[in-house]
C-alpha positions as CSV (number, residue, x, y, z in Angstrom):
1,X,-170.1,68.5,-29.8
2,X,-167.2,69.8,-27.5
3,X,-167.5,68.8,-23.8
4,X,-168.9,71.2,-21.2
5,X,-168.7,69.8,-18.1
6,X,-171.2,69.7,-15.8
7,X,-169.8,71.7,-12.3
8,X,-171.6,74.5,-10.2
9,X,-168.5,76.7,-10.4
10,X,-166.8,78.7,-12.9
11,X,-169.7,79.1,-15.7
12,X,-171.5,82.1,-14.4
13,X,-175.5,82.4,-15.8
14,X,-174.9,85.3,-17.4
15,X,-172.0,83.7,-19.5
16,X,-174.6,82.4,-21.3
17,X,-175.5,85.8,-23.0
18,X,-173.5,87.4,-25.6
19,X,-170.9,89.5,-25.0
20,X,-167.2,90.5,-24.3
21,X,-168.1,91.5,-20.7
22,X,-169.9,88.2,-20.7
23,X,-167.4,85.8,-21.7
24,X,-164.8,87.5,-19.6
25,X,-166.5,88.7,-16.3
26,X,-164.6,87.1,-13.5
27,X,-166.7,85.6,-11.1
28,X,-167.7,82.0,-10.6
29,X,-171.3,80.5,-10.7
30,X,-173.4,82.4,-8.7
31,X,-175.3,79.0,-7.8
32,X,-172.6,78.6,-5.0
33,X,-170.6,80.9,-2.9
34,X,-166.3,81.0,-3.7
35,X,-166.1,79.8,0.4
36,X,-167.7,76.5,-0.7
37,X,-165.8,76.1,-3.6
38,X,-162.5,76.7,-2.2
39,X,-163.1,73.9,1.2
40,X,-164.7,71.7,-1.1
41,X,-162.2,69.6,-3.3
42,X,-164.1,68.8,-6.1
43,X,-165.3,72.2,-6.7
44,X,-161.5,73.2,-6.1
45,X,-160.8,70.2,-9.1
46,X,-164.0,71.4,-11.2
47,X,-162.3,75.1,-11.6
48,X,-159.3,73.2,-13.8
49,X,-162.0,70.9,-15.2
50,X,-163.8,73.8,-16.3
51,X,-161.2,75.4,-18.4
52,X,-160.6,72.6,-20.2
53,X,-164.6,72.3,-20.8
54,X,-164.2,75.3,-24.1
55,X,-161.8,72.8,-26.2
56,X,-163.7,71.1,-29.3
57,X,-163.1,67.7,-29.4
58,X,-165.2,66.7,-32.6
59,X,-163.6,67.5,-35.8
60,X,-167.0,68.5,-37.8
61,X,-167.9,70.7,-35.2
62,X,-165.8,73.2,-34.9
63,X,-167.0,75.5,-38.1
64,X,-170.6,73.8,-37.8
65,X,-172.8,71.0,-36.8
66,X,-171.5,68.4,-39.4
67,X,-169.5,70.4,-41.3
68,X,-165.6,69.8,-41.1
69,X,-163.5,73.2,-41.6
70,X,-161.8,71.7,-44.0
71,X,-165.0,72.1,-46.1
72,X,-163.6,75.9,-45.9
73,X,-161.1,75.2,-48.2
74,X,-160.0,74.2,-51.5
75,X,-159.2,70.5,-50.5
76,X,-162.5,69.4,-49.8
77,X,-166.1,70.4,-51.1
78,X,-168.9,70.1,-48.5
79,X,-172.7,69.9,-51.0
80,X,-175.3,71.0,-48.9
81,X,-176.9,74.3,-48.6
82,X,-175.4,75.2,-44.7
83,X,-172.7,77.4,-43.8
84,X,-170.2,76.0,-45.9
85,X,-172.5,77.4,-48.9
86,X,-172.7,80.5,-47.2
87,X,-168.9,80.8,-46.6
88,X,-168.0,80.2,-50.3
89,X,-170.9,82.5,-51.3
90,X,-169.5,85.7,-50.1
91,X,-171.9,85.9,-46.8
92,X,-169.2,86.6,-44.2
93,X,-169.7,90.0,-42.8
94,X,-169.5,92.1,-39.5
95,X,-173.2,91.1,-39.1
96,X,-173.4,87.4,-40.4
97,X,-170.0,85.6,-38.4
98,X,-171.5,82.1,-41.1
99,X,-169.6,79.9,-38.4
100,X,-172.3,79.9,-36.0
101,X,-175.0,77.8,-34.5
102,X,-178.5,79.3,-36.5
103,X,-180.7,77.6,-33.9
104,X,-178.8,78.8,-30.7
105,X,-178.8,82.0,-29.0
106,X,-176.3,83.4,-29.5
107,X,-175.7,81.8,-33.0
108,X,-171.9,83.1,-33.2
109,X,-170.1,80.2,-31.2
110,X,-165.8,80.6,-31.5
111,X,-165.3,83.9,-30.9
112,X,-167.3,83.1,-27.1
113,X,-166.3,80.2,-26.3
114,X,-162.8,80.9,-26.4
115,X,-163.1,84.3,-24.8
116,X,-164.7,82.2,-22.3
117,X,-161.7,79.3,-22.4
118,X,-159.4,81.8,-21.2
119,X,-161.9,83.2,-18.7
120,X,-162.3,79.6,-16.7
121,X,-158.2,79.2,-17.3
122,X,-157.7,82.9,-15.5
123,X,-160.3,81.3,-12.7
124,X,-158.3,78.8,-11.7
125,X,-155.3,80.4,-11.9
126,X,-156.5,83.3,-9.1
127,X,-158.6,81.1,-7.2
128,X,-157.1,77.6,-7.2
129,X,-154.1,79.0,-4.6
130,X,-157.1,80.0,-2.2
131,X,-158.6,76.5,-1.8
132,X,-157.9,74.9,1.7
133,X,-158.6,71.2,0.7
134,X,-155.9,70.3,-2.3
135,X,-152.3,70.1,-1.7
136,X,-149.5,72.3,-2.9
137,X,-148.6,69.9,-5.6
138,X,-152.6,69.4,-7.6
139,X,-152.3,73.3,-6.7
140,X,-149.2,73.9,-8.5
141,X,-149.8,70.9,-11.6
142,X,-153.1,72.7,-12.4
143,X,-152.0,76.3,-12.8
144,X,-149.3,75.0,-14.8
145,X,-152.4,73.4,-17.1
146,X,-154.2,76.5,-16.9
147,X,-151.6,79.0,-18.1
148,X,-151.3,76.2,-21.1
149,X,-154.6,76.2,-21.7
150,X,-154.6,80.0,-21.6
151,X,-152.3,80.2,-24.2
152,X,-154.5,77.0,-26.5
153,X,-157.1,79.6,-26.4
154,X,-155.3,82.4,-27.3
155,X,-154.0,80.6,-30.1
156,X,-157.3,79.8,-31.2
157,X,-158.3,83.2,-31.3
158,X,-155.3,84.6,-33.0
159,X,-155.6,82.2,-35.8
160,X,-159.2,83.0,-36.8
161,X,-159.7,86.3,-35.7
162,X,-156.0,88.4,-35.2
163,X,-154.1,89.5,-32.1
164,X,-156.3,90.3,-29.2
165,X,-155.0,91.9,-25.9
166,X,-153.8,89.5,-23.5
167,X,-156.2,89.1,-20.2
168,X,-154.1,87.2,-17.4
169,X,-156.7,87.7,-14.7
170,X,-160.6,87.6,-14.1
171,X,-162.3,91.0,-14.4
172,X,-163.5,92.0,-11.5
173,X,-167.7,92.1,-11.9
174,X,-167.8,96.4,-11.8
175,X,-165.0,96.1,-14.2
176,X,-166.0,99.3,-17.1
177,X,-162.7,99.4,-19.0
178,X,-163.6,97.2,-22.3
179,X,-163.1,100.2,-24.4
180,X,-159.8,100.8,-23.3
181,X,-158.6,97.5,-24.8
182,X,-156.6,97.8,-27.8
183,X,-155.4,95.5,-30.5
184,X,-151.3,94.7,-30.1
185,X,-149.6,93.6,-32.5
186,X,-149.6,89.8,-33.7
187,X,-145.9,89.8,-32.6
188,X,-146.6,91.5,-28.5
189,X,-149.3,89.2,-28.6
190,X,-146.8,86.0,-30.1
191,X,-144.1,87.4,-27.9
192,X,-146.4,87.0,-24.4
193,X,-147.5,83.8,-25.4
194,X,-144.0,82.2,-25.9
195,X,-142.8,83.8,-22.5
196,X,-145.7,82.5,-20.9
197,X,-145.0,78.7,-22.6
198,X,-141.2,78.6,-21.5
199,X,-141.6,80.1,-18.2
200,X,-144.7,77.1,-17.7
201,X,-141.7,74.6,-19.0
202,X,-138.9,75.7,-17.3
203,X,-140.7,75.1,-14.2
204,X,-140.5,71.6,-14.5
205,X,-143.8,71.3,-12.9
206,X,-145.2,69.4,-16.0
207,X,-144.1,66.6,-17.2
208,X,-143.1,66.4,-21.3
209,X,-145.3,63.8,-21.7
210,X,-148.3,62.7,-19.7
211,X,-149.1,59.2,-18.6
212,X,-151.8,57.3,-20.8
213,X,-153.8,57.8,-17.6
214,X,-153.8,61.5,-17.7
215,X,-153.5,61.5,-21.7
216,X,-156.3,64.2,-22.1
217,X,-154.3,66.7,-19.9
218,X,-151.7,69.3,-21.1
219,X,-148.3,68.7,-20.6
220,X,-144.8,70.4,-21.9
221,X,-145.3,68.6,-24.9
222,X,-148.7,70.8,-26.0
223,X,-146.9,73.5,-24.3
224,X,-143.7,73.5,-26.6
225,X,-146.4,72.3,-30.0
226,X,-148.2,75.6,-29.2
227,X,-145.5,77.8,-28.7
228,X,-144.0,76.4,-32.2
229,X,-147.2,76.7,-33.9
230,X,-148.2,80.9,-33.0
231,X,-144.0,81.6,-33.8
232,X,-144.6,80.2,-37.1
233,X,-148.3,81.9,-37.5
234,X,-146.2,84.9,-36.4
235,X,-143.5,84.8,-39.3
236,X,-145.8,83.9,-41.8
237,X,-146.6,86.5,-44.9
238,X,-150.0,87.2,-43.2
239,X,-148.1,88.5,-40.1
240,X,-144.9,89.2,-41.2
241,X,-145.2,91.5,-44.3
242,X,-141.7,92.6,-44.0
243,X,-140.2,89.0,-44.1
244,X,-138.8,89.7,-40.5
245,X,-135.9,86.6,-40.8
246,X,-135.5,87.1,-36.9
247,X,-139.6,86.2,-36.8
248,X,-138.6,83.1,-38.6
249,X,-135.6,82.1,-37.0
250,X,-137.8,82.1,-33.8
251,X,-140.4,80.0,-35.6
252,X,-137.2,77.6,-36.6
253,X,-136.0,77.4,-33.1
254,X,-139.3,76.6,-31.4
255,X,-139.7,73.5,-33.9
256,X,-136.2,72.6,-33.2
257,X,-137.1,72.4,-29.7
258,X,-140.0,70.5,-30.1
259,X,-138.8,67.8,-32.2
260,X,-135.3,67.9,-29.6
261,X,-137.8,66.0,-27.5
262,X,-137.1,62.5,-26.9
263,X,-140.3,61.3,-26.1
264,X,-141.7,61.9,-29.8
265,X,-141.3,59.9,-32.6
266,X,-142.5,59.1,-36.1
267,X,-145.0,56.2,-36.4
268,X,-144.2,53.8,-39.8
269,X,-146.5,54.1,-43.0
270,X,-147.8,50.9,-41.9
271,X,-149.6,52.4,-38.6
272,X,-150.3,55.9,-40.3
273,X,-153.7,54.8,-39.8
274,X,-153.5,54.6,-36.0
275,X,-152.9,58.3,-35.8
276,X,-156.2,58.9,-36.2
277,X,-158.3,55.4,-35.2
278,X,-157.7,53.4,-32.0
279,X,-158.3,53.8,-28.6
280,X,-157.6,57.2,-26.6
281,X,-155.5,54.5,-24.1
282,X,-153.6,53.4,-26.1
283,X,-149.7,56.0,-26.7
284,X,-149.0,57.0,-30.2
285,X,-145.8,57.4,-30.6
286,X,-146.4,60.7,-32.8
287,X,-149.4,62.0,-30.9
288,X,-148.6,65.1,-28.7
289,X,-151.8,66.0,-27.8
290,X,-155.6,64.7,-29.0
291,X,-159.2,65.1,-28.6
292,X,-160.4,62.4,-25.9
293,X,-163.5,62.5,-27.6
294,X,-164.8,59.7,-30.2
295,X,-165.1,60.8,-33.4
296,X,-166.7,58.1,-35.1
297,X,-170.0,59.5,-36.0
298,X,-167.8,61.2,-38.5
299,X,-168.1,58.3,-40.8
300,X,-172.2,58.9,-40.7
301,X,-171.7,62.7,-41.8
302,X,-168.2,62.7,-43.9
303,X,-167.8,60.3,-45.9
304,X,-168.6,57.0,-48.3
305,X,-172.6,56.1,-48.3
306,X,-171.4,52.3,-47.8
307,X,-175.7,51.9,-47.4
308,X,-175.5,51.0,-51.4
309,X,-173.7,47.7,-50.6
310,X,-174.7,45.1,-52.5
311,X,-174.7,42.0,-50.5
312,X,-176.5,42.4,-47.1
313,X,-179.0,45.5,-45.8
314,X,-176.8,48.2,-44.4
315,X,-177.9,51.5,-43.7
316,X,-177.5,55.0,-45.5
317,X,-175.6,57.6,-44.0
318,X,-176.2,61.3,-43.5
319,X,-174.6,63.2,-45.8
320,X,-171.4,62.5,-47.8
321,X,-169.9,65.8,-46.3
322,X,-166.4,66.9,-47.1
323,X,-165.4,65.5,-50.6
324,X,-162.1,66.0,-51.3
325,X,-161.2,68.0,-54.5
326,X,-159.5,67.6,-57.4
327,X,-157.2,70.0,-56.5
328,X,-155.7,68.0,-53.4
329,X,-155.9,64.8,-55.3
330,X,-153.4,66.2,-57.7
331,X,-150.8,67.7,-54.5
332,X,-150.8,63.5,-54.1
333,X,-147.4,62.4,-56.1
334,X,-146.4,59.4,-58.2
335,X,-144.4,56.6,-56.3
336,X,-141.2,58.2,-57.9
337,X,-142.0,61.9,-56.6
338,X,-143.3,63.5,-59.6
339,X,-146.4,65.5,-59.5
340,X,-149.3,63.7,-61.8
341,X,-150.5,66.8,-63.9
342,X,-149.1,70.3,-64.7
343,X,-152.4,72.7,-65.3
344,X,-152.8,74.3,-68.9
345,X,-154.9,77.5,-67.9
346,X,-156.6,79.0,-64.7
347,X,-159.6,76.5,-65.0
348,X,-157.6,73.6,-63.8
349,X,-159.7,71.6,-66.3
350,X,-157.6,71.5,-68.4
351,X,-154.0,69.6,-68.1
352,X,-150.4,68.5,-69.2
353,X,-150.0,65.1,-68.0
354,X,-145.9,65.0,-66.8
355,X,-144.1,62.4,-68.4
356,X,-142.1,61.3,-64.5
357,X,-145.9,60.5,-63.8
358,X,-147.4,59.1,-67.1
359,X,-144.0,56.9,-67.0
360,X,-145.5,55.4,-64.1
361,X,-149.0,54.9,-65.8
362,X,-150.8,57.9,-64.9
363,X,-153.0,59.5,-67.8
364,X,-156.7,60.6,-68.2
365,X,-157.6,59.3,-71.3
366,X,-160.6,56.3,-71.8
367,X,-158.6,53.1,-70.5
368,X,-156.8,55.0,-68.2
369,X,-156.3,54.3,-64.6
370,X,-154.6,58.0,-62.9
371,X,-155.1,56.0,-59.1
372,X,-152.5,53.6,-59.4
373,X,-149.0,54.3,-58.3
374,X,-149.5,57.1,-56.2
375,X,-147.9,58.1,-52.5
376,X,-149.2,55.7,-49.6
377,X,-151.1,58.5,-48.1
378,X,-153.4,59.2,-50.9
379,X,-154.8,55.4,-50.1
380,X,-155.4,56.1,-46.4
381,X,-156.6,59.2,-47.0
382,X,-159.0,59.3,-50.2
383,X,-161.7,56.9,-51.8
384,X,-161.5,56.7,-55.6
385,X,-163.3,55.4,-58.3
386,X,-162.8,51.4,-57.9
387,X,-161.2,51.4,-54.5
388,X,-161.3,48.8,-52.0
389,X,-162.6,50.6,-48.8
390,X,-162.4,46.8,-47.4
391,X,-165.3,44.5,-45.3
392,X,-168.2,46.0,-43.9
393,X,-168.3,44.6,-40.3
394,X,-170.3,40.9,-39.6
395,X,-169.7,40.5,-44.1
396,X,-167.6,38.5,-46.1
397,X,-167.5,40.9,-49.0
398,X,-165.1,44.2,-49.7
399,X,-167.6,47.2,-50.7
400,X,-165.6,48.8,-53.9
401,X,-166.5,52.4,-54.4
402,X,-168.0,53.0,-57.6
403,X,-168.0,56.9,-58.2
404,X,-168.6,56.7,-62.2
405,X,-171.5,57.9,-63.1
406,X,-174.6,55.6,-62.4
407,X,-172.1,53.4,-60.1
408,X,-173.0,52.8,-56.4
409,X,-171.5,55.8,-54.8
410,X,-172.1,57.7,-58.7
411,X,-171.2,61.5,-59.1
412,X,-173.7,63.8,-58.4
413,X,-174.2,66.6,-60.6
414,X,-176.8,68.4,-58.2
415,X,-175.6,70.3,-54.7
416,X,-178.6,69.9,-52.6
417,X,-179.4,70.1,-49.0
418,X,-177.8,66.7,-48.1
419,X,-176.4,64.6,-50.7
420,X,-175.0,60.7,-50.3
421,X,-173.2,61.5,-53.7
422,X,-170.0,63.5,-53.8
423,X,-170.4,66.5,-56.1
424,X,-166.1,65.8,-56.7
425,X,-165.6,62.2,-57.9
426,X,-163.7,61.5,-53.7
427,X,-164.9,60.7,-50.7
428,X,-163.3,61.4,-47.0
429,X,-161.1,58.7,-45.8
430,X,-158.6,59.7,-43.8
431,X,-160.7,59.3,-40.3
432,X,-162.6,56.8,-41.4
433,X,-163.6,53.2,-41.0
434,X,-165.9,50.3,-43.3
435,X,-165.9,48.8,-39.6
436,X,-169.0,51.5,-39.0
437,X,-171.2,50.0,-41.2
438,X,-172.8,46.5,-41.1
439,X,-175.9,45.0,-41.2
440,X,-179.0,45.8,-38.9
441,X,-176.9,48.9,-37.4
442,X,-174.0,46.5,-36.1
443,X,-170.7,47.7,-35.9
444,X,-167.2,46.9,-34.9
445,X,-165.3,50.4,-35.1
446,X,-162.8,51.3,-33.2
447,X,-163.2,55.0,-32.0
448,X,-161.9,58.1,-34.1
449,X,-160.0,60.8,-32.3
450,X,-159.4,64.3,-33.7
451,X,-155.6,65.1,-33.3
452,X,-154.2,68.2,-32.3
453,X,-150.7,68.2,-32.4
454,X,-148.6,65.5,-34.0
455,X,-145.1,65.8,-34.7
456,X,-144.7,65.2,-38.6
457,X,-146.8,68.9,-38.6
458,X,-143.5,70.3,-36.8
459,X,-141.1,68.7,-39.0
460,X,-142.9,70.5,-41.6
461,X,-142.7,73.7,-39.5
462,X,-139.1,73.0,-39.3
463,X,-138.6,72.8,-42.6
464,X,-140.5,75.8,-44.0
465,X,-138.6,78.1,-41.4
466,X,-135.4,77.3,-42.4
467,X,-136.6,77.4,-46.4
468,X,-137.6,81.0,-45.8
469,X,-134.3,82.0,-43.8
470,X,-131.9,80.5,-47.2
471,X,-130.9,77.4,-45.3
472,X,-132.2,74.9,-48.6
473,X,-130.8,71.8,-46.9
474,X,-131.6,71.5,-44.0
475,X,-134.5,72.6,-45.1
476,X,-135.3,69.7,-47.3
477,X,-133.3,67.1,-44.8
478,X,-136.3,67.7,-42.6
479,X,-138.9,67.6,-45.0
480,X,-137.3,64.4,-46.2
481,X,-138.0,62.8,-42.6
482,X,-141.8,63.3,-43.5
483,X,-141.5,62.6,-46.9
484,X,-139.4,59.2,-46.6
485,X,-142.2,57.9,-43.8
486,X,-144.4,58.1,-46.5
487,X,-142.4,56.1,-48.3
488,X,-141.3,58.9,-51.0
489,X,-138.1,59.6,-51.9
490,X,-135.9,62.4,-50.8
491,X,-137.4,66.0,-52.1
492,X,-133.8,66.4,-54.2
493,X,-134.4,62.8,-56.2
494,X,-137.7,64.1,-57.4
495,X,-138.6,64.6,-61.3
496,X,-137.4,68.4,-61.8
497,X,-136.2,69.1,-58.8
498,X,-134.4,72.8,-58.8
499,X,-132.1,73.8,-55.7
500,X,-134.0,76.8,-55.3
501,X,-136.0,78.6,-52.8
502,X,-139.0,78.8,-54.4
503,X,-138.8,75.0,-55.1
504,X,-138.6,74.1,-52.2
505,X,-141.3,76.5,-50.7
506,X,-143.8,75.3,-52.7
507,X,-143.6,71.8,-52.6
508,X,-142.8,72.1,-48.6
509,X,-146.2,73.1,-48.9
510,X,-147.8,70.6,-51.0
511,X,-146.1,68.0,-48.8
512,X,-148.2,69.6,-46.2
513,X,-151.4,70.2,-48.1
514,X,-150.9,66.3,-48.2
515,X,-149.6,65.1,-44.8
516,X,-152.1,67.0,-43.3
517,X,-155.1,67.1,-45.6
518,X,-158.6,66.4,-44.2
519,X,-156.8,67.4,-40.7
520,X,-158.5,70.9,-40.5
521,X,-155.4,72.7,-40.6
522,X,-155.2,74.1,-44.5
523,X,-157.8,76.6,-43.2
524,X,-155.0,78.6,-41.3
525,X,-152.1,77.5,-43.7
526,X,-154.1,79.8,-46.8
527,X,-154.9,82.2,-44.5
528,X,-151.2,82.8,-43.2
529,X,-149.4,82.1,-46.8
530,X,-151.7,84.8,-48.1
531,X,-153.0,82.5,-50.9
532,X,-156.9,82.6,-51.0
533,X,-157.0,84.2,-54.5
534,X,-154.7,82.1,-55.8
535,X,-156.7,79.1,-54.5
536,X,-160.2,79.9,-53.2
537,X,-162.4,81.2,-56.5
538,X,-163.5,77.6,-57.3
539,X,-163.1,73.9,-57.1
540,X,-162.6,71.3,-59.6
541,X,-163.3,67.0,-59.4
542,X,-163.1,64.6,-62.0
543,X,-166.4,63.3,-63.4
544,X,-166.1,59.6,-64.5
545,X,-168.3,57.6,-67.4
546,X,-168.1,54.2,-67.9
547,X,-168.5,52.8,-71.5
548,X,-170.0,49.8,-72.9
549,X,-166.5,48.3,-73.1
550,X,-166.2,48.7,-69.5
551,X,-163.7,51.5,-69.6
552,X,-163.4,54.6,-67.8
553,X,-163.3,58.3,-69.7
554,X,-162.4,61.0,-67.1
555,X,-163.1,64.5,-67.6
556,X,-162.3,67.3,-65.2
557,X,-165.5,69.4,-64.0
558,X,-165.6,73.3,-62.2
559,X,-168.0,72.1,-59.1
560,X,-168.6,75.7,-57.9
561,X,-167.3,79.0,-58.1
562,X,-166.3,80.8,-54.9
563,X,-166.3,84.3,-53.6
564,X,-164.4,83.5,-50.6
565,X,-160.6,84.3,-51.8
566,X,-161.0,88.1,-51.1
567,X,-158.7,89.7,-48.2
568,X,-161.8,90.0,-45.9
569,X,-161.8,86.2,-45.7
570,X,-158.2,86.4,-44.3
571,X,-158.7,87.5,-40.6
572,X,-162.7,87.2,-39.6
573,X,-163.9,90.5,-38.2
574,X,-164.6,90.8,-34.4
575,X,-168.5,90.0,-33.7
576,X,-170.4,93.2,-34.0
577,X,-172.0,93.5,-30.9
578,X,-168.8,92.6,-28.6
579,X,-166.6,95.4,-31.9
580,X,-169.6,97.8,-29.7
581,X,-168.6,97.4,-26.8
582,X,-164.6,97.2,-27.4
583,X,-164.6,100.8,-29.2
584,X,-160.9,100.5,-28.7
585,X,-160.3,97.8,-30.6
586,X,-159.8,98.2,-34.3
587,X,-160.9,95.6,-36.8
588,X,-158.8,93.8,-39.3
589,X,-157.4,96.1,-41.9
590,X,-159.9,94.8,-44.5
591,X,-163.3,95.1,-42.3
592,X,-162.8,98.8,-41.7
């Protein structure tokens, strides 16, 4: 669950209700006066700890209790009967938000909490220069965090629910003017955002890179990941319908100065997997920014039931969560850069094997192995049928995954409530660690941290920019820097490859379907290409038998079909209640 830190200032009672003048009423806790909290330093330093107290930290948290928003997508299927189901069933509507919290009152949780992240950041902004007891320096550092924080918020917002009006200062508590607040434009909005970012780092009062000591803290880093990240949001098709190339050569020149920074760098395909495991102490080279929280209860809600273990008593986990598809499988290359399988129809059941791949081995018929030869990141990142997942902590033995039918960790044909048995064929593995599991309950994990910004996802930004504005290679010579860490080889030595923009488009996005699958950021990336009906009416996995011989016969199933691809799932509608109470503020195009 995301932190809330415990203070008596900044979280008024009433904050606690729903509502817009709720989560952005001005006034601190009314369990303590402002004089106390101003000659008091810890109540000074609990108005910046507060602001930070909205940001999720757990990755299966942030759609629903559990339930990763990659589950949201096509490239990873979540079987259970929550809000996942819900999503894909065509529930979303001005009355039902489906992210939400059933049990708690109110249910609806993002559209709140990051109204009220930007409400605690705008506290500490006005009041922090009134405090008597912290010097002029802790008063400057954590305005500077604030304002970047402000802007984390805002981007949050944007990307799930549109442009919103910007709000730089607490409402004052007779404050009546919510009506009069109006929708800008995703570019005003974009636009105030960037000024706020550069005017934060041109101030120098941030460093570019925090100590590991204050890791958890913003810094110029997050401010310039942020910046680069709404700029790109802001030229994609989503907000840019008129294929503005100055939008995009904004978006290209905010990467640029992001990956400018020295202090960033690439970590090898051999500690890919410390991106994501290892302690919050110790610097990643690629890491701008993180969740401080650990994640590893993820492996009891997402993943491989390792409970079926033959050799010592282990237990079961939860659910199997997020099973990745057969549809991100497939964005997984061969070793020499072709993609595996070409699709015959719209089922995506049925395929053309292409010969760059079967060269290499790949194939689907009984005998065949389509697992072997395939980019280093599908390893780290997906369990297959027969992999090694590794030694279960305090055993001797690896646990092999068995998802055949009637194996250990067999397909399940039946979505219920909670399943141990992906529905797909794939389990989660990206996050992940055998190290959970041992016998008795014993475990010797390291924790799991959710990661917020890292800098392959800006080489990536980089490189889609400068594909849209025409500029094919230097386009593809920084997608090639992400591409060649993975150990593949350059984008133009790939089976087929065609010197074209639409080429290179779409397999700048497959490269980032892969490098960052399971991540949680392929919900905004469908949203922003403008692809959900291209890639949201179903999912497919591959449904494994295994003969008297001992061979394997694959066959391709349709797991569900889905009803969220339609334009109202591009931009989520503002909650009912607060839409009220903010007459002026339209809805998204497709709500009204």
């Amino acid at each position: 669950m995301k932190k809330i830190f415990s203070i008596l200032i900044a979280v008024s009672a009433s904050v606690l209700q729903y509502g817009c003048q709720d989560v952005l009423e001005k006034i601190p806790d009314g369990q303590v006066t402002l004089d106390k909290v101003l000659t008091n330093y810890n109540r000074s330093r609990g108005l910046i700890d507060a602001a930070y107290g909205e940001i999720y930290l757990l990755r299966d948290q942030i759609s629903f209790v559990m339930n990763p928003i990659e589950s949201l997508t096509d490239n990873a299927f979540w079987a259970a009967t929550y809000d996942a189901y819900e999503w894909h069933n065509g529930a979303l509507s001005l009355s039902n938000p489906v992210i939400k919290w059933s049990w708690a009152s109110p249910s609806e949780q993002l559209w709140p909490d990051f109204w009220r992240g930007i409400r605690l950041a705008n506290n500490a902004i006005r009041y922090l220069p009134e405090s008597t007891v912290i010097t002029k320096q802790e008063c400057d550092t954590w305005i500077a965090e604030a304002r970047v924080l402000r802007c984390w918020y805002y981007m949050n917002l944007l990307e799930f629910y549109g442009p919103v009006p910007w709000i730089d200062t607490p409402f004052d508590v007779t404050y009546s003017g919510w009506n009069s607040l109006k929708r800008p434009s995703y570019d005003e909005i974009a636009t105030q955002i960037e000024e706020e970012l550069l005017d934060v780092i041109r101030s120098g009062i941030l460093p570019v890179r925090q100590p590991v000591q204050e890791a958890r803290h913003v810094d110029n880093g997050v401010a310039y990941a942020i910046r680069a990240r709404v700029l790109l949001n802001n030229a994609s098709p989503l907000n840019n319908p008129g294929n503005d190339r100055a939008k995009w050569q904004r978006a290209a020149n905010a990467a640029q100065d992001l990956l400018n920074l020295s202090q960033y760098s690439l970590v090898p395909m051999s500690e890919y997997k410390r991106l994501f495991i290892g302690a919050f102490s110790t610097p990643v080279s690629e890491i701008i920014w993180r969740s401080w929280s650990d994640n590893s209860a993820i492996n009891n809600t997402n993943g491989v039931n390792v409970g079926t273990y033959p050799y010592a008593s282990i237990s079961s986990l939860w659910n199997c969560g997020e099973s990745p598809t057969q549809e991100l499988v497939d964005c997984f290359e061969m070793t020499n850069g072709a993609l595996p399988v070409t699709y015959n129809d719209g089922t995506r059941t049925g395929v053309t094997v292409n010969p760059a791949a079967a060269a290499l081995g790949y194939g689907e018929n009984t005998g065949d192995n389509p697992y072997a030869n395939r980019d280093a990141r599908f390893y780290v990142d997906i369990l297959y049928n027969m992999a090694d997942y590794g030694v279960p902590y305090n055993c001797t033995q690896p646990f092999i995954v068995e998802t055949f039918v009637g194996g250990l960790n067999g397909f399940d044909d039946i979505i219920s409530q909670e399943t141990k048995f992906s529905c797909t064929g794939y389990y989660s593995r990206k996050d992940k660690q055998i190290t959970f599991w041992g016998p008795g309950g014993s475990q010797g994990h390291e924790p799991t941290h959710w990661v917020f910004f890292r800098l392959a996802e800006f080489y990536l930004n980089y490189a889609e920019s400068l594909c849209e504005l025409g500029e094919l290679d230097n386009a593809m010579a920084s997608l090639n820097v992400v591409r060649e860490r993975a150990l593949q080889p350059k984008i133009q030595d790939v089976p087929g490859f065609e010197r074209t923009q639409e080429f290179l488009r779409q397999r700048i996005r497959n490269e980032r379907r892969v490098e960052l699958c399971l991540e949680g950021w392929r919900f905004h990336d469908q949203r922003r290409w403008k692809i959900l009906n291209e890639t949201n009416r179903f999912v497919t996995g591959m449904r494994i038998t295994k003969g008297g011989d001992g061979r394997f016969s694959y066959e391709r199933k349709k797991i569900r079909d889905y009803q969220s691809y339609t334009d109202k799932y591009l931009v989520m509608p503002i909650p009912l209640e607060d839409a009220k109470k903010m007459t002026g503020m339209t809805q998204p195009e497709a709500w009204r």
